[in-house]
C-alpha positions as CSV (number, residue, x, y, z in Angstrom):
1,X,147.6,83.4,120.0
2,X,146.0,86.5,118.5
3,X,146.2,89.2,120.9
4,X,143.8,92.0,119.3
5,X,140.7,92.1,117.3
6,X,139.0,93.6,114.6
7,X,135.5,93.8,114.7
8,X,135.0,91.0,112.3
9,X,137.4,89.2,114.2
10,X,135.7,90.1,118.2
11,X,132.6,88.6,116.4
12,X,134.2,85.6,115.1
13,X,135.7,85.2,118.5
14,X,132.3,85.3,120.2
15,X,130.5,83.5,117.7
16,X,127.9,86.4,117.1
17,X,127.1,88.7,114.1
18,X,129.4,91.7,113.4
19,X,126.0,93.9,113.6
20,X,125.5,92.5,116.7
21,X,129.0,93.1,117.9
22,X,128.4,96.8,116.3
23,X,125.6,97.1,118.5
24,X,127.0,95.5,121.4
25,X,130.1,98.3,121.4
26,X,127.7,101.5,121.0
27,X,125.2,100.3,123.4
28,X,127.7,99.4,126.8
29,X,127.1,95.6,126.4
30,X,130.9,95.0,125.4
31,X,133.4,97.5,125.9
32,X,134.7,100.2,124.0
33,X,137.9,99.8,121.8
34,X,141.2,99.7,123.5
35,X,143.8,97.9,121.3
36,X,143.4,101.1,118.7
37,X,141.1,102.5,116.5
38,X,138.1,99.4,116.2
39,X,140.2,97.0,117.6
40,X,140.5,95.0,121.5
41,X,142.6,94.0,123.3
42,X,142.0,89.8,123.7
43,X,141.0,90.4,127.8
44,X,138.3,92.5,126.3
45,X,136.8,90.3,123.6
46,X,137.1,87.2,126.1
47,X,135.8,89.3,128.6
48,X,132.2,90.0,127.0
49,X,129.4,87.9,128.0
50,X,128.5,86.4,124.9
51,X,124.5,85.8,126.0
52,X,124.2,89.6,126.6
53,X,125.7,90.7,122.9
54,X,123.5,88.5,120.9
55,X,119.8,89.4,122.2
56,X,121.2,93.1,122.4
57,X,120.5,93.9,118.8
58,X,116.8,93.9,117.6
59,X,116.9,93.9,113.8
60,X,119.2,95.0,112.2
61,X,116.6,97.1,110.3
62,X,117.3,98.1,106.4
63,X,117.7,101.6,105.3
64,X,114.5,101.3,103.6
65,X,112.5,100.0,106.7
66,X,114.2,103.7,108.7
67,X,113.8,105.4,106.1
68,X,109.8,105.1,106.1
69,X,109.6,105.2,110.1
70,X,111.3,108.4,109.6
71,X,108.8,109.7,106.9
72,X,105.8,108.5,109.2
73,X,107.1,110.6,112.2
74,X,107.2,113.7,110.4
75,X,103.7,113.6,110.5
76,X,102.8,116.0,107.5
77,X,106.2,115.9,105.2
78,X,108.1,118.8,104.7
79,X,107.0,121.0,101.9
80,X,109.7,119.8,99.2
81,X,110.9,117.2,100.7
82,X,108.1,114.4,100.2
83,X,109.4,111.6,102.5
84,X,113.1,110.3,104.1
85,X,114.9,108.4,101.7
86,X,117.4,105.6,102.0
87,X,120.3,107.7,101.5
88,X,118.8,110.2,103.9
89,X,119.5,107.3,106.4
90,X,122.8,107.2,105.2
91,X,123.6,111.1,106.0
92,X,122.3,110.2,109.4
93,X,124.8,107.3,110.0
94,X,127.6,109.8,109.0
95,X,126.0,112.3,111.1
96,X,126.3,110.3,114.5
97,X,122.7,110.2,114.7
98,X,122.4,106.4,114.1
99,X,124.9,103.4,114.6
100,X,126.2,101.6,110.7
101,X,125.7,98.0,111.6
102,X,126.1,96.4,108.1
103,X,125.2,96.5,104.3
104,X,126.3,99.1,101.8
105,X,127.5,102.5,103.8
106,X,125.1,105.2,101.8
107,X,122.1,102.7,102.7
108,X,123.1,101.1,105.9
109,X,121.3,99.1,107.7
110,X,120.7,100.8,111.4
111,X,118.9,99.6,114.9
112,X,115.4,99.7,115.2
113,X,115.4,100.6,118.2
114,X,117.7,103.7,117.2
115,X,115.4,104.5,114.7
116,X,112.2,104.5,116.8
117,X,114.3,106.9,119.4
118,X,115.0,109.2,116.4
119,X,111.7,109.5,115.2
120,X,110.4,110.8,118.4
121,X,112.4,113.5,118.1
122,X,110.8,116.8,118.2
123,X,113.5,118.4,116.6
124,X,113.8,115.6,113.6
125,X,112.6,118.5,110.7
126,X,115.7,120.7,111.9
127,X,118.4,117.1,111.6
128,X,117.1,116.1,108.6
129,X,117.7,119.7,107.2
130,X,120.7,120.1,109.2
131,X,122.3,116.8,107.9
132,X,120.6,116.0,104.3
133,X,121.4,117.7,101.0
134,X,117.9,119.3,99.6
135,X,117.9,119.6,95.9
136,X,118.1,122.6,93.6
137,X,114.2,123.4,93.9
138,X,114.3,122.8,97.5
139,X,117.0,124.8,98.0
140,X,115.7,127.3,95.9
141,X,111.8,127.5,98.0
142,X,113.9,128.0,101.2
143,X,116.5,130.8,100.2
144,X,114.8,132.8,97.3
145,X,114.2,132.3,93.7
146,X,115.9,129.4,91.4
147,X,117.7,131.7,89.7
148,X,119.0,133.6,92.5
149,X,120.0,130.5,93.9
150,X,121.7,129.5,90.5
151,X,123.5,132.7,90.9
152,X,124.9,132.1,94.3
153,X,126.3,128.8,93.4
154,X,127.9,130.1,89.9
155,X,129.5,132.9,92.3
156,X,130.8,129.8,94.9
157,X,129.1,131.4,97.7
158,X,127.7,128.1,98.3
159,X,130.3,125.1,97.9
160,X,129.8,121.8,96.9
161,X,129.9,119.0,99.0
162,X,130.8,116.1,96.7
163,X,129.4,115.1,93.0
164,X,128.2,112.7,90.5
165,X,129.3,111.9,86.8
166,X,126.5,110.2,85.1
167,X,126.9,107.7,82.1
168,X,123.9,108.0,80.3
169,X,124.6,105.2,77.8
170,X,122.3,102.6,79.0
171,X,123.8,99.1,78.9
172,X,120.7,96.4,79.9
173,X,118.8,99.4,81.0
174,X,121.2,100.4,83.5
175,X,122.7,103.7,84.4
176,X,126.3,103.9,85.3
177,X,126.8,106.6,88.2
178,X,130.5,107.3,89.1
179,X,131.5,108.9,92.5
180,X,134.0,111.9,93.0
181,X,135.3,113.2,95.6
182,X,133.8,115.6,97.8
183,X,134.4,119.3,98.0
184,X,134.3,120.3,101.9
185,X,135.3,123.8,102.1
186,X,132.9,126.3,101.0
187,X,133.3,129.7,99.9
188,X,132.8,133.4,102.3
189,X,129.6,134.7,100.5
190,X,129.8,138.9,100.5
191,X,127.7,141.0,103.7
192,X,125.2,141.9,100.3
193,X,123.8,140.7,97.3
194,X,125.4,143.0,94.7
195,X,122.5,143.0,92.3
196,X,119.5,143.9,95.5
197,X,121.6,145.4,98.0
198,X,120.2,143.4,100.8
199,X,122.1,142.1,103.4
200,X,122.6,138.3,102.9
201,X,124.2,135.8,105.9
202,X,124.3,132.5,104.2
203,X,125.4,130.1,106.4
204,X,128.5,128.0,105.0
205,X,126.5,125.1,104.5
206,X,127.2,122.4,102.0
207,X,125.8,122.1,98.4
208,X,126.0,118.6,96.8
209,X,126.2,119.0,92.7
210,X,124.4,116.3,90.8
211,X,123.8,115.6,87.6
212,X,121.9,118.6,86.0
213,X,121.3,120.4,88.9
214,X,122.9,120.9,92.9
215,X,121.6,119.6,96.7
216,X,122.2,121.8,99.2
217,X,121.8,122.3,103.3
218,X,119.5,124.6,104.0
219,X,120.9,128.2,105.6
C-alpha cells in the first residue's frame, strides 16, 4: 500500500481536483506537506475531510479573468503600463502573491478569491512594479531618458533577468518563441553617472531582455 503522496496522487486519493487539493493545502483545509517536499504522509491524505476540500476552492479562475480584476482595481492604470496582463499574473504566482492551481505556469490559473484579496490592496501599484518586468519605454519614463537607459544596460548596471530568441520565419502565421535561461545576478552600478556627474543609486533590480528591446523592475 502506497505510503506517500504526490499532489496528483492526494487528489486521486480523495477523489477531488488537484486545484482543489492545491487550494485545500494553502488555505488550512488539509494539512501541510510532511512526507517531503509536496508530498504526505498516507495518515495525512486519509486524514482530510474530503467534503471540506472540494467546496474550498471557488473557481479556479484563468489568468486572463485575474488579470482584468487586477486592471479594474487600479482604478486609473499606471502611466505606461495600460492594464495587468496574463503573464503579469504569472510573476505574481512566482512572487507568493497568489497560489498556482493549474494550467500553463507563466499564465496560471489562481483563486478568485485570492485575486479579489489582492486587488484590494492599497499597495497593489508598488507589487506589480516590485514583481513585473516594465518594458524599455517604461523603464525608460521612470529612470531618465531612453538613451540613458540604453546606456545603463550596455554598461550591465542593470542585469537581465532572463531572455527570448524569436524565430521570425512564420510557419501558418505563427511565431516560434524560444526560452533561455535566466540571468539573476545583476551588476554594482558606479556612486555616479560618468558622463553627468550625478549621483545615481540604482537599485539591483532585474531587467528582462526581449526581442529588440529589454523589461525591467523599476528602481
Amino acid at each position: 500500500m502506497r505510503e506517500t503522496y504526490d499532489e496528483s496522487e492526494a487528489a486521486g486519493r480523495l477523489r477531488v481536483p488537484v486545484a482543489a487539493w492545491r487550494w485545500a493545502t494553502v488555505s488550512g483545509v488539509a494539512p501541510a506537506a510532511d512526507a517531503g517536499p509536496r508530498r504526505w504522509s498516507r495518515a495525512a491524505v486519509e486524514g482530510t475531510d474530503t467534503e471540506a476540500v472540494r467546496p474550498a476552492l471557488r473557481g479556479p479562475a484563468g489568468a486572463t479573468w485575474a488579470a482584468d480584476r487586477l486592471t479594474e482595481a487600479l482604478g486609473e492604470p499606471l502611466r505606461f503600463r495600460p492594464r495587468v496582463t496574463p503573464a503579469a499574473v504569472g510573476h505574481l504566482v512566482r512572487a507568493g502573491l497568489l497560489t498556482y492551481l493549474g494550467g500553463e505556469p507563466a499564465y496560471p490559473d489562481v483563486h478568485p478569491d485570492q485575486v479579489a484579496a489582492l486587488a484590494r490592496r492599497r499597495d497593489l501599484p508598488a507589487l506589480l512594479d516590485h514583481h513585473v518586468p516594465l518594458g524599455p519605454d517604461q523603464a525608460a519614463h521612470r529612470s531618465g531618458r531612453r538613451t540613458d537607459f540604453d546606456q545603463v544596460v550596455r554598461l550591465g548596471w542593470i542585469a537581465p533577468v532572463g531572455s527570448v530568441d524569436i524565430d521570425y520565419k512564420r510557419q501558418s502565421g505563427v511565431t516560434t518563441v524560444r526560452s533561455t535561461p535566466p540571468r539573476t545576478s545583476p551588476s554594482r552600478p558606479p556612486s555616479a553617472h560618468p558622463w553627468t556627474g550625478t549621483p545615481c543609486a540604482p537599485s539591483p533590480s532585474a531587467v528582462s531582455v526581449r526581442a529588440g528591446g529589454c523589461r525591467c523592475r523599476p528602481c
